[in-house]
C-alpha positions as CSV (number, residue, x, y, z in Angstrom):
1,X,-22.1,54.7,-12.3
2,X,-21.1,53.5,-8.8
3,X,-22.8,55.6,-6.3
4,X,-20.2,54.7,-3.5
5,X,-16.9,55.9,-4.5
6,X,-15.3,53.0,-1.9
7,X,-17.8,50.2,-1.6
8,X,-17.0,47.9,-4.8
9,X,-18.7,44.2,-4.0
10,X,-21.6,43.6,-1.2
11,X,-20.8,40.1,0.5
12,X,-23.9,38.5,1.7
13,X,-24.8,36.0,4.7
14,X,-27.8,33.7,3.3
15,X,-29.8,31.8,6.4
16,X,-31.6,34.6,8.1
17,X,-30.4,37.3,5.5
18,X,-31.3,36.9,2.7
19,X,-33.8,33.6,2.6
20,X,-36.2,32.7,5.8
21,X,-34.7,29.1,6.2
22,X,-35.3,28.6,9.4
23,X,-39.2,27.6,9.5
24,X,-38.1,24.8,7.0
25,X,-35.1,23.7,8.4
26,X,-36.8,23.2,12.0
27,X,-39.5,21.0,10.2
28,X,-37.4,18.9,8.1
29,X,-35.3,18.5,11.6
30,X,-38.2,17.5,14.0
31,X,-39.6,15.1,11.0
32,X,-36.7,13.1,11.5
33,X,-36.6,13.3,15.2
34,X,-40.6,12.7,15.3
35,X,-39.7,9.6,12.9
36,X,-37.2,7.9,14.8
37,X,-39.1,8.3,18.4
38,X,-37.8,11.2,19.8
39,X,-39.4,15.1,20.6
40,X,-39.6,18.0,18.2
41,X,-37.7,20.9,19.5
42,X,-38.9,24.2,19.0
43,X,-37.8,26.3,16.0
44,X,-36.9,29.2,18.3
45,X,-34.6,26.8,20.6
46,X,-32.9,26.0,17.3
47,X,-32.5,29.7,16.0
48,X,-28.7,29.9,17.8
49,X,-27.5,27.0,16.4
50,X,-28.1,27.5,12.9
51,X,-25.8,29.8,13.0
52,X,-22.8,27.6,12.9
53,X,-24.2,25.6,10.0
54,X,-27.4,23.2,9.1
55,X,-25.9,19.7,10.6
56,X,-24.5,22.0,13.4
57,X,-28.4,23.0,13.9
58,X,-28.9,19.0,13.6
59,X,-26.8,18.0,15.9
60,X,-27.9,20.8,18.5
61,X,-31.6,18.8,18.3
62,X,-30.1,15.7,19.4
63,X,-27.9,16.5,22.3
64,X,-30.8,18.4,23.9
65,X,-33.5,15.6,23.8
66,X,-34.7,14.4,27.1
67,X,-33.9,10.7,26.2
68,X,-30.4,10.2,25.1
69,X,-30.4,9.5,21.4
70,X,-28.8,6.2,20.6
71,X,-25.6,7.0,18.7
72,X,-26.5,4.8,15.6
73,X,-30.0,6.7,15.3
74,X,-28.0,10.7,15.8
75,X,-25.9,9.4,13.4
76,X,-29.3,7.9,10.8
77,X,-30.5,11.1,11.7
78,X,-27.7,13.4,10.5
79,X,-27.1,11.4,7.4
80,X,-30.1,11.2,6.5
81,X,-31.0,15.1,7.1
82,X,-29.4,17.1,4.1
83,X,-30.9,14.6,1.1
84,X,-34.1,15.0,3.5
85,X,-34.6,18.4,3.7
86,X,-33.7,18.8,-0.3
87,X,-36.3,16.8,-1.3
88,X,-39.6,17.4,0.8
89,X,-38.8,21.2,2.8
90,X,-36.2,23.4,0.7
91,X,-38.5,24.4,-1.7
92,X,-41.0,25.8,1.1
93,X,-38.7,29.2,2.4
94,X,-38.9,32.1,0.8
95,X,-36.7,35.3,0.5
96,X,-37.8,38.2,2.8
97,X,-39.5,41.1,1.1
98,X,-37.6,43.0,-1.5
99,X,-34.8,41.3,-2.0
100,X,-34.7,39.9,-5.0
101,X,-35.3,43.5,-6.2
102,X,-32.3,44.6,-4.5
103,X,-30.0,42.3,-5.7
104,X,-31.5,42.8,-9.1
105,X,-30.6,46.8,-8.2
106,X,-26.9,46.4,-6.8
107,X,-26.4,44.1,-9.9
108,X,-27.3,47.2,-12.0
109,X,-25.1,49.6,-10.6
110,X,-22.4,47.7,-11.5
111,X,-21.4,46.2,-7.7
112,X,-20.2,42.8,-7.5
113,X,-21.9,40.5,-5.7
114,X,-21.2,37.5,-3.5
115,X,-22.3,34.8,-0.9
116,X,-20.7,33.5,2.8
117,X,-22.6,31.7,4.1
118,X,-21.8,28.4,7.2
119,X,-24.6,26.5,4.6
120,X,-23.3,23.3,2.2
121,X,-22.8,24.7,-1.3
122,X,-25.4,22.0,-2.9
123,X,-28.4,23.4,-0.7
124,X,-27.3,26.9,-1.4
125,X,-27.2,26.7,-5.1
126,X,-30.5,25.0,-5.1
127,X,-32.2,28.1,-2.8
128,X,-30.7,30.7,-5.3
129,X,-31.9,28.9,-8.3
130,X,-35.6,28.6,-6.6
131,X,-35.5,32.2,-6.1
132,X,-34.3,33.1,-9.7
133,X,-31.5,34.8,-8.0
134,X,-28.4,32.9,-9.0
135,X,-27.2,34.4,-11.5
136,X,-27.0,37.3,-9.6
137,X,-23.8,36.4,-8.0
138,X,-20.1,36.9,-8.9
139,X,-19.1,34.5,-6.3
140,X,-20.1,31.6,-3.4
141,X,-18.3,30.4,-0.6
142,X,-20.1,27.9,1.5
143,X,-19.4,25.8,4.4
144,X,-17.8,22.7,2.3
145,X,-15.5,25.6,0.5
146,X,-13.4,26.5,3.5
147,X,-11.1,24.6,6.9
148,X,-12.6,27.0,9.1
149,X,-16.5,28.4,9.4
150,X,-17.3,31.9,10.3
151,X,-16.9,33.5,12.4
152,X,-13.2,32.6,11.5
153,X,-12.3,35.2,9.2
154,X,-11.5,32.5,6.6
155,X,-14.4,32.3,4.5
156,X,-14.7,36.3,4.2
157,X,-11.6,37.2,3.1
158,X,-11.8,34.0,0.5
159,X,-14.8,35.7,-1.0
160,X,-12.7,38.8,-1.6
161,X,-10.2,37.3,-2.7
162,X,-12.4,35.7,-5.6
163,X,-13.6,38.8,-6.1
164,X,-10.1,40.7,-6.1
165,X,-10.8,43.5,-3.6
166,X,-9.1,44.9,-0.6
167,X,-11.2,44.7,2.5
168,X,-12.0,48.7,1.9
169,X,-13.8,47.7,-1.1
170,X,-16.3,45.3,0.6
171,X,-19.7,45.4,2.7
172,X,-20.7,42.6,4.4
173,X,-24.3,42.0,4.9
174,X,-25.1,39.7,8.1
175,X,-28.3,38.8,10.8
176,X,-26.0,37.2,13.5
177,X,-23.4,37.8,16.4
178,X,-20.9,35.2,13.6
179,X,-21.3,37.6,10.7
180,X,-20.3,40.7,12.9
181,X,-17.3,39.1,14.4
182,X,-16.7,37.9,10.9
183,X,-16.4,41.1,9.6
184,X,-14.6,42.7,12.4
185,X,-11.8,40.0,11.7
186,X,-11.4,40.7,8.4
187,X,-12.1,44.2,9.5
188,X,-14.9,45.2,6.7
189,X,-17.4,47.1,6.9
190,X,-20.8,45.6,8.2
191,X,-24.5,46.1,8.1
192,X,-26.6,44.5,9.8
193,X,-30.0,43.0,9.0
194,X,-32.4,43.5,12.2
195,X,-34.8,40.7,11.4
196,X,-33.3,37.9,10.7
197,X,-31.9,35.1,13.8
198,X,-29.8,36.9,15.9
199,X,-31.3,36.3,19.7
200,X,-29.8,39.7,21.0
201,X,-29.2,43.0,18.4
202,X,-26.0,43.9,20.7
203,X,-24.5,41.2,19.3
204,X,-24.5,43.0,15.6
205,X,-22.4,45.6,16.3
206,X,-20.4,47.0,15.4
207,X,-21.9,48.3,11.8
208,X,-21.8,51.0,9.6
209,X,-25.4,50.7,9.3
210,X,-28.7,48.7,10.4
211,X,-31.6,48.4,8.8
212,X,-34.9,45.9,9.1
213,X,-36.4,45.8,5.7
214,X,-34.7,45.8,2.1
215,X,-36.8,48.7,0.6
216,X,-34.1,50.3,3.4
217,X,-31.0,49.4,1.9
218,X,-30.0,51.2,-1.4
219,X,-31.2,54.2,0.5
220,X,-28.5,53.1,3.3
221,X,-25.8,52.3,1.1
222,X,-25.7,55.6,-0.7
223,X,-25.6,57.0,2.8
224,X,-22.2,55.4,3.2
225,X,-20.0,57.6,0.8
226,X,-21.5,60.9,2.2
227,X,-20.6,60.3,5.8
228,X,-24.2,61.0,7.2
229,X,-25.0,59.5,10.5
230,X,-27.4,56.3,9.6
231,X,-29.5,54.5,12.5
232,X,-31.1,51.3,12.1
């Protein structure tokens, strides 16, 4: 049985959520820029920008190199990065702790599951199938899936939609200022995952709950139908 009487599906970000990308992604980005002649930019300088996306990430690199980058090479470069990136650094991020276990868990008790994530559908299949968590999942919505990214309410409300609940039914489950506004949009309910990319916690609220670790969350969730107070 259902331990929350309202919640019915948990909607998850992926990049900085549920999967540590970002070490990977900054690598596979500054091999390419190291390649071509230019300056590797440091993975926390890139944090914001992945965000919006992977090429948005991409793109962020090359505008803020000291030497303009010829258009024909920014243009090599974002081509290039996606087949790149598949091939030699994808397989190197890992989930953060316990969540494979928790997905496993919300599986159980009969929630449904699904992805929203600003990340191309091909790369985020391949990451769920690394982790041995695909099957997990009632339904994806990815970048190439939607007209309009998060924080545009778009790509939330197509996920429930695919899952057939009302916007009482869901939880999203977010690590960045896009996610919360996200929700607030589609006004869901959201919680907020402390240590993933965001560059300043104020910009995760509001939520119904916080929490920094996923042995945290089914004890969080249950919270939810009884009304107690719940800090991060």
């Amino acid at each position: 049985m259902n331990i929350n009487d309202q919640i019915k599906a948990i909607i998850f970000d992926l990049d900085g959520t549920l999967i540590d990308t970002l070490p990977s992604l900054a690598n596979a980005v500054n091999a390419l820029l190291l390649a071509s002649g230019h300056h590797a930019v440091e993975t926390s300088v890139m944090r914001p920008a992945l965000n919006n996306g992977l090429l948005h990430m991409v793109r962020f690199a090359i505008e803020i190199q000291s030497t303009p980058v010829p258009h024909t090479t920014a243009l090599m470069i974002e081509n290039r990065f996606l087949g790149y990136y598949a091939q030699h650094w994808l397989q190197q991020a890992c989930t953060f702790p316990y969540v494979q276990q928790t997905l496993q868990h919300i599986h159980d008790q009969d929630y449904l599951v699904a992805l929203c994530t600003n990340r191309d559908r091909h790369t985020a299949q391949q990451l769920l199938q690394r982790h041995d968590i695909a099957h997990l999942f009632d339904a994806l919505v990815c970048i190439d899936d939607i007209a309009h990214p998060k924080p545009h309410p778009e790509p939330l409300l197509k996920a429930m939609h695919m899952l057939s609940i009302s916007k009482k039914q869901a939880l999203f489950v977010g690590d960045s200022a896009l996610d919360a506004q996200c929700a607030k949009a589609c006004d869901v309910s959201f919680a907020a995952y402390l240590n993933g990319y965001a560059t300043d916690k104020a910009d995760l609220h509001p939520s119904v709950f916080t929490f920094d670790a996923y042995d945290q969350f089914q004890h969080h969730l249950s919270r939810i139908a009884i009304k107690e107070p719940i800090n991060g």
